[in-house]
N, C-alpha and C positions, 0 to 999 in steps of 0.2 A: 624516470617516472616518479611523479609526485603520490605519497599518500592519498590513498581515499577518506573523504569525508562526507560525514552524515550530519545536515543542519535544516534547517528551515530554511525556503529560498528568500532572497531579500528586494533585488532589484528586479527593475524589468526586462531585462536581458535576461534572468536565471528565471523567473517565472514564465518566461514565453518557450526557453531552452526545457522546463518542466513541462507544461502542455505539451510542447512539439512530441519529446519521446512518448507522454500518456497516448497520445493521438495515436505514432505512430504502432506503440507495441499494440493500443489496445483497440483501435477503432478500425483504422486505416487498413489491416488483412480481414474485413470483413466490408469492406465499401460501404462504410458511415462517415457521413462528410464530417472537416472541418468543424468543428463547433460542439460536436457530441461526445468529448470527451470532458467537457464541462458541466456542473449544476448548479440547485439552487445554495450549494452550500459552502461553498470556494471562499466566500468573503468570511468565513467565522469558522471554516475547519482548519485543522493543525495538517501543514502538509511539509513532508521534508525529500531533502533531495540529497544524491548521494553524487557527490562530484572526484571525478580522476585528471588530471593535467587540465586543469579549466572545462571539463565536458561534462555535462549531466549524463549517467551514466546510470541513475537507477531513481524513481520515487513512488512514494506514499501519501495517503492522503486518511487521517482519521479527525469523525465531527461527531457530537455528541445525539445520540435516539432516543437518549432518556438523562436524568441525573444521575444515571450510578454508569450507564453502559455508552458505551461508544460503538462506531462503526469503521473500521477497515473500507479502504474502495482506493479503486484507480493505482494498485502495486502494479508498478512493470517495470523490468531491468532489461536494457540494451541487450541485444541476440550477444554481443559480444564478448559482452561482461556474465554473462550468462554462468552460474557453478562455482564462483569467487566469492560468493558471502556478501555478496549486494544486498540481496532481500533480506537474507539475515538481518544482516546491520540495520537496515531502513526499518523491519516489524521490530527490533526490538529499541530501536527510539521513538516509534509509535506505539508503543504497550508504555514505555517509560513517561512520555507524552500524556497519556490515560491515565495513568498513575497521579502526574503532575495535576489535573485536572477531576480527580476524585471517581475517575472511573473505578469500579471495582469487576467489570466482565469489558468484553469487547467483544462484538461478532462480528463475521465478513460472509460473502458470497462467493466462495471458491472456485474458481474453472477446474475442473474433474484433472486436469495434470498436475493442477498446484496443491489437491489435499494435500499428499505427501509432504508436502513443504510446510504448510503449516500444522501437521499433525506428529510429526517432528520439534515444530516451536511452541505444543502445548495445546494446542484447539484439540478440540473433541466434534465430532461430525453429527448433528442436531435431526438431522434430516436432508430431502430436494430441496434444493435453491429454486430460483429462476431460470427458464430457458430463456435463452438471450438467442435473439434474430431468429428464431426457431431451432438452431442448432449447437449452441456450446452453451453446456448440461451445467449446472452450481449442485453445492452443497452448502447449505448451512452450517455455520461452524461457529463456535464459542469457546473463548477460555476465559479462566475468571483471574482476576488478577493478585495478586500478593501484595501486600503492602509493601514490603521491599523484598523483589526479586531480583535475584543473580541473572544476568543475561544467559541467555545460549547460545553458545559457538561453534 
């Protein structure tokens, strides 16, 4: 087994193997076609992907809402990879990413199972998020960022 890696995808193979898993973890168990794991912001967001023996295996995706703050969207990790520190790794090259780009906050729309996950990596819960399809519930969440911060492991 090869090391994991966390990078920015490069080619068009890794960018279609990024979509596929977004699609799959995040559209496709809710019967949203094809296509709606996409937006208007894909061509000028920072998105990275976490690769194990040639497979995308977990990604990210943050694009700027303002000048100072970013936004989190489209985190999913393979069902399999799932508990390994995928996400970990992926949020915190996307808060490092922020950083790189003069972000000083970043906020996301959390699915009600992943607070936990990111109120463990520093987010504070702001308020309701969006309901999504009418049934999987968000929270707002924000952390502000440090000029140079220590990762979390």
């Amino acid at each position: 087994m090869l090391a994991m890696i966390v990078r920015p995808p490069v080619t068009d193979p890794e960018f279609a193997a990024y979509y596929a898993l977004r699609y799959a973890v995040l559209r496709r168990p809710w019967g949203e076609p094809n296509g709606s794991e996409l937006d208007e912001f894909e061509d000028t967001a920072f998105h990275l992907t976490a690769i194990e023996d040639d497979t995308v295996v977990g990604v990210g995706r943050l694009h700027p809402i303002s000048p100072t703050e970013g936004q989190i969207r489209y985190m999913a990790v393979h069902e399999d990879f799932s508990g390994r520190g995928v996400g970990t790794q992926i949020l915190n090259g996307l808060e490092a990413g922020g950083r790189e780009r003069g972000f000083t906050s970043i906020m996301l729309n959390a699915r009600e199972h992943a607070v936990g996950f990111y109120a463990r990596n520093g987010y504070e819960t702001m308020g309701e998020g969006p309901l999504l399809w009418d049934e999987i519930r968000h929270k707002v969440m924000r952390k502000q960022l440090a000029a140079t911060e220590a990762p979390h492991g």
